[in-house]
C-alpha positions in Angstrom: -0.6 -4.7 15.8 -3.9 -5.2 13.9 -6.2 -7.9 12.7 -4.1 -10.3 10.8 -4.6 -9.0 7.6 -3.5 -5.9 8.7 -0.2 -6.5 10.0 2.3 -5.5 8.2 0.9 -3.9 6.2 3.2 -0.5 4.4 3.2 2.1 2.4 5.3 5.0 1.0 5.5 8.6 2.2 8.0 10.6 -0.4 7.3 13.5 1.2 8.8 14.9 4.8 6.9 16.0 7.4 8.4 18.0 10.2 5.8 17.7 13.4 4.6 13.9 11.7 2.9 12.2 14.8 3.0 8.7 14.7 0.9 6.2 16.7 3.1 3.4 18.9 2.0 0.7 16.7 3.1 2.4 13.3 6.4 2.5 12.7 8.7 4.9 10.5 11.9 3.3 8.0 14.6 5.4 7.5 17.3 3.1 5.4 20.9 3.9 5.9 21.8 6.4 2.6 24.9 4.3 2.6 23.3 1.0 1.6 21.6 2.3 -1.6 18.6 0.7 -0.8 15.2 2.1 -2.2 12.6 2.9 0.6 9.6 2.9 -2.0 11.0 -0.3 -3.6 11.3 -2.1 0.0 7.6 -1.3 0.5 6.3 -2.7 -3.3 8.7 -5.4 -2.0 6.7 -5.7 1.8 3.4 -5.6 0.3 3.6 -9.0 -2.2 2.3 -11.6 -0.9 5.2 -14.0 -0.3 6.6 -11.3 2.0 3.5 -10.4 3.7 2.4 -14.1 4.4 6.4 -14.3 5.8 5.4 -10.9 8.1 1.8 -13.3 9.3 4.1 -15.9 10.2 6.2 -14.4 12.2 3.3 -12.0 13.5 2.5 -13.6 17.2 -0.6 -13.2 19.3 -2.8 -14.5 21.5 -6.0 -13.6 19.5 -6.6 -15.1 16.0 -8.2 -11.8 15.7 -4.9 -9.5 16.7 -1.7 -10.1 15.7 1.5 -8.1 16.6 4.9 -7.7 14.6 7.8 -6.8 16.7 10.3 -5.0 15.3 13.1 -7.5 16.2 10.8 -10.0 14.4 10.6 -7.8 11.0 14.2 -6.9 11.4 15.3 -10.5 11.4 14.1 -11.4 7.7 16.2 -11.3 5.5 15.8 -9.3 2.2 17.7 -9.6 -1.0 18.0 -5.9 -2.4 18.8 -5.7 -6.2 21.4 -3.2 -7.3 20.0 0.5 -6.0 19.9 1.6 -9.9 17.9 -1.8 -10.3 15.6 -1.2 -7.3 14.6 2.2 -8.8 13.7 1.4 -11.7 11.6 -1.0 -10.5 10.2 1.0 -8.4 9.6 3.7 -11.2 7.7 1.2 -13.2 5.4 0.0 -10.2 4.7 3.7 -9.0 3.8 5.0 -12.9 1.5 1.7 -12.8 -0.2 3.2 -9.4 -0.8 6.5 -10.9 -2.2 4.9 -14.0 -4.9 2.3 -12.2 -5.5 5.4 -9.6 -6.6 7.8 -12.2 -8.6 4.4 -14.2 -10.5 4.0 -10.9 -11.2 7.7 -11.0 -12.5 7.7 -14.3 -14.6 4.5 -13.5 -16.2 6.0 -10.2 -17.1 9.3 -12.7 -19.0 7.0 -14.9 -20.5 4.9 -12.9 -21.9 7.8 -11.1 -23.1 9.2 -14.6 -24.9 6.3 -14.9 -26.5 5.9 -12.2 -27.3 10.2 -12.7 -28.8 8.9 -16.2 -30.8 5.6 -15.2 -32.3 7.8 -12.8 -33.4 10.7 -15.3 -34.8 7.7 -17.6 -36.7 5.5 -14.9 -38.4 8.8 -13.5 -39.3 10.1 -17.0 -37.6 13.2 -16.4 -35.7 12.2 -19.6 -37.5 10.5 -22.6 -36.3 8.6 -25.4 -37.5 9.4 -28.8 
């Protein structure tokens, strides 16, 4: 239950987490080991937006401002799931792309503030040009 935006919205813990408290509107996916599905490709798979305008659709409420999923609603749509070898590799591909914008956005924040650190040696005259 959140603002429409919101709901639905997923991502993927890899790691366990014994005493892991979760809130009554956040829900936690176990898949069946027997199915072969991928639980980090189901969530790159949740969060495109065919699938999440599908989850907004089937989100009801009587707010335009709060929606809420129910959990026999999300259960009901049907998902095609690629061969398990298949959904890993996409999954692979997708997570390496994550790590790679993360640690871009890292190195942009760094040099924006570095520029910001310089324009304000320059415009103070603490630092002059020659």
């Amino acid at each position: 239950m959140n603002t429409p935006d919101l709901v639905g919205e997923c991502r993927y813990v890899g790691d366990d987490y014994p005493n892991l408290f979760l809130p009554d509107r956040l829900w936690l996916t176990r898949l069946r080991a027997d199915t072969g599905a991928s639980a980090r490709w189901l969530c790159y798979l949740l969060s495109t937006a065919e699938y999440k305008q599908r989850i907004r659709n089937a989100s009801t409420g009587t707010s335009g401002s709060m929606k809420n999923l129910s959990k026999p609603a999300l259960l009901a749509m049907y998902v095609r799931f690629p061969q398990p070898d298949e959904q890993t590799a996409i999954a692979t591909v997708l997570s390496d792309m994550d790590t790679d914008i993360a640690a871009l956005e890292a190195q942009l924040t760094k040099t924006r503030q570095l520029k910001q650190g310089m324009m304000a040696e320059l415009l103070t005259g603490r630092t002059r040009l020659v």
